[in-house]
N, C-alpha and C positions, 0 to 999 in steps of 0.2 A: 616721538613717543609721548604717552602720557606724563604729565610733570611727577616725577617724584613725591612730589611734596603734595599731590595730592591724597587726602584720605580714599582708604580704598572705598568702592560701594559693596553696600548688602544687599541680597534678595534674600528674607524670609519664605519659605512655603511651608506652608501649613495645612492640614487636611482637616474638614468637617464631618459628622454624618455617621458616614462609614470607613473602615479602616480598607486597605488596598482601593482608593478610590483611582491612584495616578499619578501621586503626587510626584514621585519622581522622572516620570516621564515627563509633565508640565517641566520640572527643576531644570532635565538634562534640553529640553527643549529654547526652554528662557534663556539657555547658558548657551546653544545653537545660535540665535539669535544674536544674540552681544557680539559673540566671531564674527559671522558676518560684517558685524559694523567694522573690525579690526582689533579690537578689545580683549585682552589676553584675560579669560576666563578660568577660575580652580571654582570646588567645590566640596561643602560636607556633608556628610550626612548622621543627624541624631538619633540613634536609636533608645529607645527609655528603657528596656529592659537592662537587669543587675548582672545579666554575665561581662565577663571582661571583654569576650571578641564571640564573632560566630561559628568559631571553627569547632566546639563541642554542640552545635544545637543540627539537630536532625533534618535532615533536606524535606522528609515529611511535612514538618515541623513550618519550616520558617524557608524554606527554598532553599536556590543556592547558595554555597559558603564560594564566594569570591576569593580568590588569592593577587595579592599586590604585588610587585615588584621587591619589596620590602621584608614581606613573608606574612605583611597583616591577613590575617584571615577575619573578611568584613561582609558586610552586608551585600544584597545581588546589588543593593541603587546605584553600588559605588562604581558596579561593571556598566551602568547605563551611563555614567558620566563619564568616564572612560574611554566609551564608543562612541558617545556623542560629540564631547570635545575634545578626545584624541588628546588626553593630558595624562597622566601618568603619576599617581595617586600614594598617599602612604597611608600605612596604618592610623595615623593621626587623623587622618579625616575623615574618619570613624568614632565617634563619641557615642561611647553610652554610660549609662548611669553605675554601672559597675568601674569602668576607667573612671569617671569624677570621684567617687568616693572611694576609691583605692588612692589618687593622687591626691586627698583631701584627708585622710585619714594618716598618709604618711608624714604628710607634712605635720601635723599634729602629732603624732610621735617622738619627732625629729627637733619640737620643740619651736617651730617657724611660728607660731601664732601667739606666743609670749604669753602663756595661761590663759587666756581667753576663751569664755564658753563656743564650741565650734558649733554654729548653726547651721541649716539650711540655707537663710538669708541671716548675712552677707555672703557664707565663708562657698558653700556650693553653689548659689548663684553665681560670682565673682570667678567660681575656679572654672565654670562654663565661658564665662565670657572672655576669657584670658585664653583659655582654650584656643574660640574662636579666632579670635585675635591675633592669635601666634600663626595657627594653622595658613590665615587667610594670606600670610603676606611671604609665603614657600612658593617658591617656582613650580609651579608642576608642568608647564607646556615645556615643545623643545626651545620654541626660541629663550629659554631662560629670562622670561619678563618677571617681573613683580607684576600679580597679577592687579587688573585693574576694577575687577567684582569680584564676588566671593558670591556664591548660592548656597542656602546654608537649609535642607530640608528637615522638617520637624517630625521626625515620625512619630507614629499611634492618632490618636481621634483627640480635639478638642474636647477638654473635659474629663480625660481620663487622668485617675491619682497619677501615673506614673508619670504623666510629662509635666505634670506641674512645675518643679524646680525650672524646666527648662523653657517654660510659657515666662514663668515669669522673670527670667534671665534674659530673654529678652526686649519686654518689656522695660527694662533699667537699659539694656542694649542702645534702644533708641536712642536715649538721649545723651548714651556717654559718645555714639560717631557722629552723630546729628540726624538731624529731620532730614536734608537733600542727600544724606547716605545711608537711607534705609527706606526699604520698600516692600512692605508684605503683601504677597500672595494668596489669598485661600480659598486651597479648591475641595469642593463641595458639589452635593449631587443635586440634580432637580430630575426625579423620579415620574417616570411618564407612566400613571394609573390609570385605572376604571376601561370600560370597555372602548372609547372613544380616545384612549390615549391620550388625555389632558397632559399637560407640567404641571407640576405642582412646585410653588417656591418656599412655601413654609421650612422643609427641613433647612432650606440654606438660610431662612431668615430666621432660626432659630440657633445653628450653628455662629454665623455673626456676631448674633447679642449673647451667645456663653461667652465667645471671642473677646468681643468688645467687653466684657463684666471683671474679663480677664486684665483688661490693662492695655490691648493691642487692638489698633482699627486697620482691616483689611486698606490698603489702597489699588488691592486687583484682586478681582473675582473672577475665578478660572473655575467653571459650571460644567458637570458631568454629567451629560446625557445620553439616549439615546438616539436622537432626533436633535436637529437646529432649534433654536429658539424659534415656539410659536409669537405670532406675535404683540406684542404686548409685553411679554413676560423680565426681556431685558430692561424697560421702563422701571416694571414693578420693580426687578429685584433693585434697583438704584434705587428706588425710593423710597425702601423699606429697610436698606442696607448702607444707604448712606455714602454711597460712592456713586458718580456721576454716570452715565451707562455709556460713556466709550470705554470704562475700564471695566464693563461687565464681559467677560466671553465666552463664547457657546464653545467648547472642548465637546462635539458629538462624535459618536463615534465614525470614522473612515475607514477609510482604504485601508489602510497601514499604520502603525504607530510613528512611521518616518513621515506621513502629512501630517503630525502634528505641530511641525513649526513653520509648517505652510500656511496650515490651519490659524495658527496664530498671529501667523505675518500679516497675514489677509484679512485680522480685524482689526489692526494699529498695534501688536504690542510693543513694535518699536516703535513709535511717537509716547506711546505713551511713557513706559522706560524713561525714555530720551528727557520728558518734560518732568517726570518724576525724580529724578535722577540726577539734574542735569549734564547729563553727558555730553551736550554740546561743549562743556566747559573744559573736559577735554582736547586735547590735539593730536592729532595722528601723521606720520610719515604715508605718502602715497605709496609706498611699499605694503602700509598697516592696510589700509583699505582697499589695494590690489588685492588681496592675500584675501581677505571677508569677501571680497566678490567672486573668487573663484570657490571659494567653499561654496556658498550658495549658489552655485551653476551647477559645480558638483552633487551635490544634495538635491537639488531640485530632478536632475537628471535620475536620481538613485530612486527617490520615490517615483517617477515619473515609471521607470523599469517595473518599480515591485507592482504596479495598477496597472501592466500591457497585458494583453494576452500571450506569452510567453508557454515552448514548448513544456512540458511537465519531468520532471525528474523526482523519481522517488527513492528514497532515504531511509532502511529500518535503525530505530535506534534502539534497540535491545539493551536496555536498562532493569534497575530494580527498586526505581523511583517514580513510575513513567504514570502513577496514578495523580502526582500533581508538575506538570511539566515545566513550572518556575523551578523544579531542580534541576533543571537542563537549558538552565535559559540561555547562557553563555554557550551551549554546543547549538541548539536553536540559531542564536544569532551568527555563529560563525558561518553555518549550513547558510543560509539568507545570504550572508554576504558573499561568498564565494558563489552562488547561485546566478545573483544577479550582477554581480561581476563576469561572469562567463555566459549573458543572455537566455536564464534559465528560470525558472519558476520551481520551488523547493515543494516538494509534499512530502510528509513524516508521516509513515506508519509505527507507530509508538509499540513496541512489543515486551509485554514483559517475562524478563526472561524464564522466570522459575515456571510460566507457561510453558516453556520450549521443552521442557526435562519430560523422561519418563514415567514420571510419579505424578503429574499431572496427566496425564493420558489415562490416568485409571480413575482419580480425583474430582478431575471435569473434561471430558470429554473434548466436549464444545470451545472450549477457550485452550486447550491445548492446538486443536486444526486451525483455528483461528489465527494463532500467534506462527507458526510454522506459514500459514497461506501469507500473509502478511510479511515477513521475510522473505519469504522464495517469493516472492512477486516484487520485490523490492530490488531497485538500479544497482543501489550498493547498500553495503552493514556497515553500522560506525556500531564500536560497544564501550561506553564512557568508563570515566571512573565508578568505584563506589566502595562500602566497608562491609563486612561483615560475608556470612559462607550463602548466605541467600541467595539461590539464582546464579551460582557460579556455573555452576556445571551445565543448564542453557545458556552463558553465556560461550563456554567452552566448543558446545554443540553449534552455534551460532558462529565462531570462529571454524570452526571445522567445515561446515555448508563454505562458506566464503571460500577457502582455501582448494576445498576438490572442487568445486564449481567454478570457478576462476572469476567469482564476483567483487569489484571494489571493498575493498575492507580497511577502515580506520580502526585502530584502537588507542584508547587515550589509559596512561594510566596502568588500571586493572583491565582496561582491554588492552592491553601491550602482552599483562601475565599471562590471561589464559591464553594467547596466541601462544605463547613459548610454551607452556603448560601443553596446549592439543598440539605441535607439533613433537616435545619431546616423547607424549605417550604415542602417537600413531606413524611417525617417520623415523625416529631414532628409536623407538621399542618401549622406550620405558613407562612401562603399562602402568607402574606406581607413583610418575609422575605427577606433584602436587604443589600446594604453596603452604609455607611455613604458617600462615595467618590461617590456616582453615585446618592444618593437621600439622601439631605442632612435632608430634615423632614420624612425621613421614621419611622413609630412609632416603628417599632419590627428591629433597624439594629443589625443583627450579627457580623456586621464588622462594626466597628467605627475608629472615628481618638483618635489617643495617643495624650492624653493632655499635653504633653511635646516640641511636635512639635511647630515652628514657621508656621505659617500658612500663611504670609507673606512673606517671602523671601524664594525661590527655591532652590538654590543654596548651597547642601552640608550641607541640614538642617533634611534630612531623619534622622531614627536611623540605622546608618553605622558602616560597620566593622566586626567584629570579637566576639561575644558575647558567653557568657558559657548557654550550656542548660543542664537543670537538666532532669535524667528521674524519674517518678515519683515511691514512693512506695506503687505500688497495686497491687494484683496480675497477674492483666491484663495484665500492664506494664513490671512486671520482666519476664514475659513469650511472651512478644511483639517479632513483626519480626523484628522492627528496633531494640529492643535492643540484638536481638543474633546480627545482622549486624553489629552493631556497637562493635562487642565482650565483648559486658556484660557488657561495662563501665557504671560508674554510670555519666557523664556527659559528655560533647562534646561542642568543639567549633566550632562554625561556621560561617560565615559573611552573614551580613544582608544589604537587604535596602529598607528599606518600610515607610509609613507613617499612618499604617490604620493596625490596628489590630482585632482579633476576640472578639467578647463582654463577657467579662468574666460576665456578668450576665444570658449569655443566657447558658454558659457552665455546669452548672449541668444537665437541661435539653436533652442536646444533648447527656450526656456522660450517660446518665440513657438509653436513645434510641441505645444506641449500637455504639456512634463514639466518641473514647478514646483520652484523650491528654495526650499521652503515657509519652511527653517530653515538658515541661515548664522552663521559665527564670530561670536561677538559684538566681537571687538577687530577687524578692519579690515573682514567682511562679503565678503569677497573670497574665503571658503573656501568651498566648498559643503556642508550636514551634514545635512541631509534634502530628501529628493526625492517628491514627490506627482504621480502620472499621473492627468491631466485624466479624466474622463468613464469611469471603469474601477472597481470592486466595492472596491480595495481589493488598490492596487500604490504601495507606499514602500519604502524604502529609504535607513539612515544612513550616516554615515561613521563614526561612532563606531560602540561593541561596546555595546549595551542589555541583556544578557545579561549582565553582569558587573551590576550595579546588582537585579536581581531577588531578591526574598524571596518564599518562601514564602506569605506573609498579605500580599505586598505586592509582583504581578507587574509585569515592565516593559511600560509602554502599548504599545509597537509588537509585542510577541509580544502582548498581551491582544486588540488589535486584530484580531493574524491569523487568532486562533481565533477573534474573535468571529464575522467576514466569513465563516469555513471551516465555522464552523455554522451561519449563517444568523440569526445574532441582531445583526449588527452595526448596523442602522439603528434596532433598536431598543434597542439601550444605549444608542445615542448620542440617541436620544428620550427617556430618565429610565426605561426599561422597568427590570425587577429580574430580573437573569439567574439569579437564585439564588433565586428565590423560594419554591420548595415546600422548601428546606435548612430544619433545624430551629436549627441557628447560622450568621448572618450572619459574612462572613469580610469584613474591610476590605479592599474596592474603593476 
């Protein structure tokens, strides 16, 4: 193992330019790369903005709200390191400038800074860096290592007021681990113009010198294009940037965002790493470096999949977010992975749902048949979470097509409720059937709120996190499709985040009509957390979010399922069939 006593390494990434350039895919990609070597890799991510966490800011807004293990509700970046390094993350490695000045503010309260004027520098730089510091040296992988880098991504734009505190907490950063334990990154765009598609490097060599004016010199430039470097242009940016051009690289766009650490590998980032770093100075058990080499067979194998010509499987996802699809990124990547785990190529028709409803048919004609053709022509329906009464009622219609039609159907969530909701009004009768969160005097709600919830305060008050579900003992149950999927076990963890549960009064009724709650809380059994529709192809639905738990080499069973059912191999998976058999590398099922 690496020596103890060594300090840990940094990788700074930093973005120039423009904001969403990448940076956390390079981040999650760098930190792919170290695995390989054998290197037990965590990861942060900063966000500059004053809220405490992301679970009050709008999926419109800012994309996905991530859920941890923990209950942190955090940025999407923290689901891409997650799935990249398959490490298992807290709240903590989430910083943003609202947690600094909340734990900056109390401490001065509390009287810890001895009268002392509390500035920005020292007192909020210092409380970043400690931050840092703490965070970096938490086990987040299974083999419980002390990790031996830390990736630590900067978010918003070089130059922007808000990141400032945290540019230049860095900057003091440097020198408090040392020069061979810090390594900054920064990626930046070279925008292909004019009618002959020139590069242009200006914006990066302008991004740079704010950089450098900042206190920080890049020692890798990771360049955003559309195209490979023409040539010449790696030259110039070294020479105008002040970094040697083995450390300039062309990040153009590919295949997949899984060749991205192909992409990388294939320009030296690990020599150069190695030599910036020295990680040779390091030592590893041949166990540590067995383990790095079968990820990357693994990995190379997975992208290798998503760039074949693979049969096609289609996917409606009937949301009321689906105008910007980073709020679905985490059900996105699950579908992907269980896709190509099962020899399949993933297509999403993206449907929204309040399209589906009757009051759009009179509204807009056009984008009502639209949204309906798009469905019915689709393999299978997944319908996610989401808040608020928008679009309920085409999600409810969207659950109802799935159930008479005997089409694959996931629901996550709020697609769990209205499955309970359109079965209790059209199979058990009850026509007034509704959900507490949309009609607070409804007499017959199926879905109510958890009397545990604060109903006052927003913020980080859901039931969050990581919760045990039990499957139950009936025969239905131990012959269910979620429990072969889930390989037999008698419980499962999952993370959750909701406020509104199904009415455990109305649930014997429902379960006598034919829809099973195969999987309940493990601590009273009174919750309901998966549901299995009697006599049907391959219609569940959880309460928790399964799409946050998904890896790459290691999909979540309830999307593995959907694809399997949506291509037509589900009865034989679950008979020991080998859905990947003519692949030349087996990928862990």
């Amino acid at each position: 193992m690496p020596s103890s006593s060594k300090q840990t390494k940094y990788i700074i990434v930093s973005g120039g330019v423009i904001s969403g350039i990448g940076k956390g895919i390079i981040a999650s990609s760098t930190g792919l790369l170290l695995k390989t070597l054998g290197l037990t890799v965590t990861s942060i991510k900063i966000d500059p903005y004053l809220n405490i966490d992301a679970g009050t800011l709008s999926p419109l807004d800012h994309g996905e709200v991530f859920v941890l293990d923990d209950g942190g509700e955090v940025d999407l970046d923290l689901g891409n390191y997650e799935r990249y390094l398959n490490v298992t993350l807290t709240r903590d490695n989430n910083i943003t400038t609202g947690k600094i000045y909340r734990e900056v503010i109390d401490k001065e309260r509390r009287g810890d800074y001895l009268g002392k004027t509390v500035q920005v520098v020292p007192h909020i730089t210092n409380g970043i860096q400690d931050w840092v510091e703490r965070v970096a040296s938490v086990p987040t992988s299974e083999n419980g290592r002390v990790p031996d880098v830390c990736i630590v991504e900067l978010g918003g734009t070089v130059g922007d007021i808000e990141s400032a505190p945290f540019i230049e907490a860095m900057r003091q950063f440097q020198f408090r681990v040392g020069h061979d334990n810090f390594c900054l990154i920064h990626v930046s765009l070279v925008p292909v113009v004019g009618a002959v598609g020139e590069q242009k490097t200006k914006p990066t060599q302008a991004s740079v010198r704010d950089l450098r004016g900042l206190g920080l010199s890049p020692d890798i430039l990771a360049c955003r294009s559309a195209i490979p470097f023409e040539e010449g242009i790696r030259e110039k940016l070294s020479m105008f940037c002040q970094v040697s051009p083995k450390q300039v690289f062309s990040v153009h766009d590919c295949e997949s965002l899984y060749h991205v650490p192909i992409l990388l590998r294939q320009q030296g980032m690990i020599d150069v790493l190695t030599e910036r770093l020295k990680l040779d100075n390091l030592t590893y058990t041949a166990e540590m470096r067995s383990e790095g080499d079968t990820l990357w067979a693994q990995w190379r194998e997975f992208a290798r999949r998503r760039a074949r010509d693979l049969d096609e499987t289609t996917i409606a996802i009937v949301g009321k977010y689906t105008y910007l699809t980073d709020s679905y990124i985490s059900v996105v990547k699950a579908l992907e992975h269980a896709a190509l785990n099962v020899n399949r190529k993933i297509k999403i028709n993206w449907v929204e749902a309040s399209d589906l409803e009757e009051s759009s048919m009179h509204k807009d004609p056009l984008k009502y048949h639209e949204a309906w053709q798009h469905m019915c022509g689709a393999d299978g329906i997944l319908v996610p979470g989401g808040f608020g009464e928008r679009g309920v009622e085409g999600k409810i219609l969207a659950a109802k097509w799935a159930r008479e039609h005997k089409i694959p159907y996931l629901g996550i969530c709020l697609g769990m409720q209205v499955a309970v909701i359109e079965f209790a009004r059209n199979i058990c009768g009850i026509t007034d059937a509704h959900s507490a969160e949309f009609r607070e005097s409804c007499v017959n709600p199926a879905i109510i709120f958890m009397p545990e919830i604060d109903k006052t305060t927003m913020g980080g008050t859901m039931r969050l996190g990581s919760r045990p579900t039990k499957f139950q003992d009936t025969e239905f149950s131990r012959n269910s499709v979620m429990r072969k999927l889930y390989g037999n076990v008698d419980e499962v963890h999952e993370r959750h985040r909701h406020r509104y549960e199904v009415n455990p009064e109305m649930v014997k009724e429902l379960e006598s009509n034919g829809l099973h709650f195969v999987g309940r809380d493990a601590d009273t059994g009174e919750r309901m957390e998966i549901l299995e529709l009697d006599n049907h192809p391959y219609f569940v639905a959880a309460q928790y979010h399964p799409e946050y738990l998904t890896r790459p080499l290691a999909p979540s069973p309830m999307f593995l399922g959907l694809l399997l059912a949506a291509s037509g191999q589900l009865q034989g998976y679950l008979s020991g069939e080998d859905v990947s058999q003519d692949m030349d590398t087996k990928l862990k099922l």
